[in-house]
N, C-alpha and C positions, 0 to 999 in steps of 0.2 A: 240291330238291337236297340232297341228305346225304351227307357224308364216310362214306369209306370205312374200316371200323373194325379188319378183316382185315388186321395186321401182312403175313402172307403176301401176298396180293393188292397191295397197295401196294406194296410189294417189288417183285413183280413189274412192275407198271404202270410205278414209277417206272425203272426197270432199262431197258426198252425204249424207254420216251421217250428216257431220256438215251442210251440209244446213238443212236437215228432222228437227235439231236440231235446227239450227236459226231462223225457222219459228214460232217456240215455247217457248222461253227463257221464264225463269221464271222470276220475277222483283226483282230486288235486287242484283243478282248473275248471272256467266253463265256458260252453261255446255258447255264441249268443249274436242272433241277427242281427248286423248293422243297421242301423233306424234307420229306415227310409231306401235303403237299397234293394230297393226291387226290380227290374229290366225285364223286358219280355220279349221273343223273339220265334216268330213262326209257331205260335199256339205256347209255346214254353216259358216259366216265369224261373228265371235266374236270380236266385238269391243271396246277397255275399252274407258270408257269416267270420265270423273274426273268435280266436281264441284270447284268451289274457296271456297278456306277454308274449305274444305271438307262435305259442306253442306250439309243436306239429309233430303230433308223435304217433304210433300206431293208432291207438283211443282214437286220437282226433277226427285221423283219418275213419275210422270203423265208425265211430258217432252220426257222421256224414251221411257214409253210405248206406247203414239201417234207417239213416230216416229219411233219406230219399226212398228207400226200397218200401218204405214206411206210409209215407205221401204218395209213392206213384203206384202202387200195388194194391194195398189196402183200400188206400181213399182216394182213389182214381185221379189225381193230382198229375197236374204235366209239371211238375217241379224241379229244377235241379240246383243244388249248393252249391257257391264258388265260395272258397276262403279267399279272406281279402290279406295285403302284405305288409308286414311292418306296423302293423297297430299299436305297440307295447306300450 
């Protein structure tokens, strides 16, 4: 896996995540791509996304996987979200 080094590219990656994600927020909290973490590997771009206060509750979870299903279904996106740990 190697980060992706393409200012532009990332840009764009993180831009469509966080919308797939804004369309979905959970209530109370929001999830929200990590600047700059983006990693690709074998055609796939790995996104870490981080909650506030490092929340992880069903939502969270569910948030995720609608907006991967959201990116790689819809908008033919090789994308997958990691949560990153301990951010609070």
């Amino acid at each position: 896996m190697t980060a992706v080094t393409d200012a532009a590219e990332v840009t764009r990656i993180t831009k469509l995540v966080q919308q797939a994600l804004d369309r979905r927020q959970p209530t109370g909290y929001r999830v929200e791509v990590e600047p700059g973490a983006v990693l690709q590997d074998d055609g796939w771009y790995h996104v870490v996304v981080r909650a506030e206060n490092d929340v992880r509750t069903y939502d969270f979870y569910n948030v995720l996987a609608e907006a991967e299903a959201e990116l790689q279904d819809e908008a033919k996106h090789r994308i997958l979200l990691v949560p990153t740990i301990g951010n609070g």
